[in-house]
N, C-alpha and C positions, 0 to 999 in steps of 0.2 A: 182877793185876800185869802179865801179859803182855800186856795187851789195852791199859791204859796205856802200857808202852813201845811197842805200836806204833800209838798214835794220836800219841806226844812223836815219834816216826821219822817217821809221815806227814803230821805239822803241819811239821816241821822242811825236808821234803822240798818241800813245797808252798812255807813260805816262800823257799826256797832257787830254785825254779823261777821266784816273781813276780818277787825281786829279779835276777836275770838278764835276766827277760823287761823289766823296768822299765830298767833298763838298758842293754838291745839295741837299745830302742826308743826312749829319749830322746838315748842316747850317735848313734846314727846319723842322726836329726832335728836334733842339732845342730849336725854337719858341715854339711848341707844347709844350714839356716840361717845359717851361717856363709861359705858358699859366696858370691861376690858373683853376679850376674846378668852377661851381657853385654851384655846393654842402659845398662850403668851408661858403657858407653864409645860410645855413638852420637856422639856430639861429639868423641870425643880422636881424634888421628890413629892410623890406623891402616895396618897391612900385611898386605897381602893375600899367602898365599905359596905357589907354587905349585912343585908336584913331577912332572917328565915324566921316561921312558924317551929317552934320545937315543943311539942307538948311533954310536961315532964315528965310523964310513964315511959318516954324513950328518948330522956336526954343524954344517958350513959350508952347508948347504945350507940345515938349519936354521934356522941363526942370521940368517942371508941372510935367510928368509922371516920368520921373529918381526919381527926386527926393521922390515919393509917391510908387514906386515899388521897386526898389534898396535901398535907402536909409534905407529905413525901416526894410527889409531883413537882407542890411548888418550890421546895428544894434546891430542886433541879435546873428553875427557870433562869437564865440571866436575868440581873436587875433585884432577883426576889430580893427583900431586905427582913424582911420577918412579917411574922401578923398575932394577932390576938384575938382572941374567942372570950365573949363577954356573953351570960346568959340573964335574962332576966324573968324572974319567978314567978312575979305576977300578971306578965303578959303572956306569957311562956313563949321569949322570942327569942334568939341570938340575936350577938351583934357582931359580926367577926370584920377586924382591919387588916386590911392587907396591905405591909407598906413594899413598896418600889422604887428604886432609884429615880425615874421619870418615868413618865407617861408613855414616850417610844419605846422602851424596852419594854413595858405593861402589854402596851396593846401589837407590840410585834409579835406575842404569841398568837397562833392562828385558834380561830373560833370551834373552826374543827377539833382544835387537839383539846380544846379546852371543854366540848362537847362528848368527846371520846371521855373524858376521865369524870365528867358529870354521869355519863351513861352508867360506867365502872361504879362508881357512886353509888349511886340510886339502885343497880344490881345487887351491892354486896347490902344495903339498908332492905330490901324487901325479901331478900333470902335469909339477914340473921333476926329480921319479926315478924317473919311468915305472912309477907301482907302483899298485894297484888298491886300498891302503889305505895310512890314515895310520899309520908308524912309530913315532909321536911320541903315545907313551901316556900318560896322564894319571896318575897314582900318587898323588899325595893334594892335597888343596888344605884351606887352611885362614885364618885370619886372627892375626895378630901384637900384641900394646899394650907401646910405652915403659912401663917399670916405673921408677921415683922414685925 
């Protein structure tokens, strides 16, 4: 009799363990599946958004140089559609958006060029504050989509 109750305990234990494990494992493959791709938005306009450290003793300085290196660049770029520079005082951070027609025209510019005019950047920022490094830290970057 005892030897029955605990095969009915270790069959009960076993089922108890699949049906979790069946569960752990379809319940979280189906978030995933459910997840959309970003690829789904290559075509819709997008915003690109960008988070830098700007301490306010060199935010005109800043803004001065953004807007006479970058602006001008991005201009240039197919796709560019505009962007905005947002400062905020008491973290002392930007927030600048940069909008794009789609995400293929964004990222068909090459890394390089986009490196080249960072370099450009960062050069004209530590020769007009006499400082031996760029100030202007990069804190996160990321990409944006109009939601419906």
């Amino acid at each position: 009799m005892k030897k029955t109750f605990d095969l009915k305990n270790g069959f009960k234990s076993i089922c108890f363990l699949f049906i979790c494990l069946f569960f752990f494992t379809f319940h979280s493959n189906f978030q995933i599946v459910r997840a959309s791709t970003m690829d789904n938005y290559q075509s819709e306009l997008v915003t690109e958004e960008l988070r830098l450290k700007v301490p306010s003793h060199f935010k005109e300085v800043w803004l001065k140089i953004e807007k006479s290196i970058w602006e001008t660049w991005l201009s240039s770029q197919d796709g560019f559609l505009g962007r905005q520079i947002f400062w905020d005082k008491d973290k002392e951070e930007a927030l600048i958006l940069v909008n794009w027609k789609n995400k293929k025209l964004w990222k068909n510019i090459s890394r390089d060029e986009v490196n080249e005019i960072q370099v450009k950047f960062e050069e004209n920022v530590r020769t007009s504050l006499n400082l031996d490094e760029n100030p202007f830290q990069l804190i996160y970057e990321g990409e944006l989509y109009v939601q419906q």
